[in-house]
C-alpha positions as CSV (number, residue, x, y, z in Angstrom):
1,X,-2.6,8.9,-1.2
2,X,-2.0,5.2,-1.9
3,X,-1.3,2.9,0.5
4,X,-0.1,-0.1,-1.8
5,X,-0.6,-3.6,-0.1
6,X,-1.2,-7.3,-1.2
7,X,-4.5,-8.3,0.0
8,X,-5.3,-11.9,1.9
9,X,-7.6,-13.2,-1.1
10,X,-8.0,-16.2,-3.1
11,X,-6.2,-15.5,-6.6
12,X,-6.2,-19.5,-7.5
13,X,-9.6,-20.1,-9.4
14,X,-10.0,-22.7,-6.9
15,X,-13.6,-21.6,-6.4
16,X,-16.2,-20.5,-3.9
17,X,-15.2,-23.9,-2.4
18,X,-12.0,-23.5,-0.7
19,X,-8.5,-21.5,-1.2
20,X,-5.8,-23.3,-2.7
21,X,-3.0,-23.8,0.0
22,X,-4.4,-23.3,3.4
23,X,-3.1,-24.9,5.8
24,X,-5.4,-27.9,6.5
25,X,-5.0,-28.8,2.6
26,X,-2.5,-31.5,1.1
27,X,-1.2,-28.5,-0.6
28,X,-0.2,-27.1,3.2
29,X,1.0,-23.4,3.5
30,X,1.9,-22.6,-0.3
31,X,-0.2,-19.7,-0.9
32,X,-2.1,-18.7,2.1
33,X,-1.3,-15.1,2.1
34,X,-0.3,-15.1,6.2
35,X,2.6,-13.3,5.3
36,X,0.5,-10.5,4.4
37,X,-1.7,-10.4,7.5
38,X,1.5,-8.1,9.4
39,X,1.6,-5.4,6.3
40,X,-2.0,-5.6,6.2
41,X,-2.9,-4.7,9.9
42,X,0.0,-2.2,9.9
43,X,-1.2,-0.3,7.3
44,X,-4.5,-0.4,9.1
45,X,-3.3,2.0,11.8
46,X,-1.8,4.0,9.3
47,X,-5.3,4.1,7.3
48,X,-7.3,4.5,10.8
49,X,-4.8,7.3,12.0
50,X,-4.6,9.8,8.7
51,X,-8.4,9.1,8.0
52,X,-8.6,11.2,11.6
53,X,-5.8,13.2,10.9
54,X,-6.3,14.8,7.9
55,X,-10.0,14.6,7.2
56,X,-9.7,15.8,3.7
57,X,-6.3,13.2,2.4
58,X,-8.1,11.0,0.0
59,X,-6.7,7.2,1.0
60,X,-7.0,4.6,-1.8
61,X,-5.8,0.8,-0.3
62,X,-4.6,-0.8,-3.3
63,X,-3.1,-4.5,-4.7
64,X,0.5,-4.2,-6.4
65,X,-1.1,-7.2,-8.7
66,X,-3.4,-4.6,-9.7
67,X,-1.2,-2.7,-12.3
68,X,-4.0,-2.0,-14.7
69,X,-5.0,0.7,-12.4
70,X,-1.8,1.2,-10.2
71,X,1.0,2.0,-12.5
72,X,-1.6,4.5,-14.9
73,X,-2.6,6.0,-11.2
74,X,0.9,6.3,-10.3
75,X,2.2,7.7,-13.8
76,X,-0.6,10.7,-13.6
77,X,-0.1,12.1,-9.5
78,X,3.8,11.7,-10.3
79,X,4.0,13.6,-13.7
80,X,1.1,16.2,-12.1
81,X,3.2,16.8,-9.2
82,X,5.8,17.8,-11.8
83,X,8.1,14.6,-11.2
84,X,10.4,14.2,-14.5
85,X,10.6,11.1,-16.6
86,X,13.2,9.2,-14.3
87,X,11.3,10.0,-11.0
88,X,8.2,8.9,-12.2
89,X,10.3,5.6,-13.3
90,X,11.4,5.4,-10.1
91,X,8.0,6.1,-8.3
92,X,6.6,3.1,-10.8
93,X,9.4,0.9,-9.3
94,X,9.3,1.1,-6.1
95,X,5.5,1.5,-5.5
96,X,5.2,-1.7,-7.1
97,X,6.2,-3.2,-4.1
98,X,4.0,-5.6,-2.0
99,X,4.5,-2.7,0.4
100,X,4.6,0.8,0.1
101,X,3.5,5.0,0.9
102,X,2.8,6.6,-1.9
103,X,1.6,10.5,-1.2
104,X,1.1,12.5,-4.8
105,X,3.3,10.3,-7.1
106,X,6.0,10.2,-4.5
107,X,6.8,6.7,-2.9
108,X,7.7,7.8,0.7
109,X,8.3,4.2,1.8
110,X,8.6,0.8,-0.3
111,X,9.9,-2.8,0.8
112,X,9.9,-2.7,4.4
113,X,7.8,-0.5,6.4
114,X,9.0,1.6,9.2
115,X,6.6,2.0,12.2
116,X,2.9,3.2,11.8
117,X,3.3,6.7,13.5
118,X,6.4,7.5,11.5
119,X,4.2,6.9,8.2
120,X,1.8,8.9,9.8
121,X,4.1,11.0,10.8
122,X,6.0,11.3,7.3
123,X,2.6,12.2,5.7
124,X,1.4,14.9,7.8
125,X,4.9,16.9,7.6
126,X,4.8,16.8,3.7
127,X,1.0,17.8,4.0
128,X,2.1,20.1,6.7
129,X,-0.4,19.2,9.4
130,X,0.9,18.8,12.9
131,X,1.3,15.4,14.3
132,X,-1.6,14.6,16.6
133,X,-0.2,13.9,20.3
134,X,-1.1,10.6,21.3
């Protein structure tokens, strides 16, 4: 299972010095990554909650800048799970979001991100485990 996020990193080659854009810079806000802190600590509790959940669900945290592993990753569960040519297009598309569910080549939830325990939720009923009360 992928959960596909952008991480809160320097990508600038500024160096070990300082990260292009925070906010105390003459650069200001520019690239900062805060925008990323909400996806980052919801998928959190979605990470947190199926890692107790469902012992066994292998759970991979991954950049959408990093298409040299996703997209290949994403090709192979898609086309193993016996998606056609056109789904797995599809799967390629929308996992490559800066948000998104991906559970055996199939992209349960891209773009926006409902609630964590209706991700949880989404992923145990197609794993077909019960839903932990809470």
């Amino acid at each position: 299972m992928l959960l596909v996020r952008e991480q809160d990193a320097q990508h600038s080659g500024s160096g070990c010095c300082g990260r292009l854009g925070e906010a105390h810079t003459r650069f200001g806000g520019a690239a900062d990554y805060g925008h990323t802190r909400a996806v980052m600590d919801r998928l959190g509790v979605v990470y947190r909650e199926l890692a107790e959940q469902a012992p066994g669900l292998e759970l991979i945290v991954v950049d959408p800048r990093n298409t040299v592993w996703l997209y290949p990753a994403l090709w192979r569960a898609a086309r193993a799970r016996g998606a056609g040519v056109i789904a797995t297009l599809r799967t390629l598309a929308q996992a490559g979001a800066p948000a998104a569910v991906v559970l055996d080549g199939d992209t349960l939830c891209s773009g926006h991100l409902p609630e964590p325990e209706q991700i949880v939720a989404m992923v145990l009923a197609r794993l077909d485990r019960p839903v932990a009360a809470a």
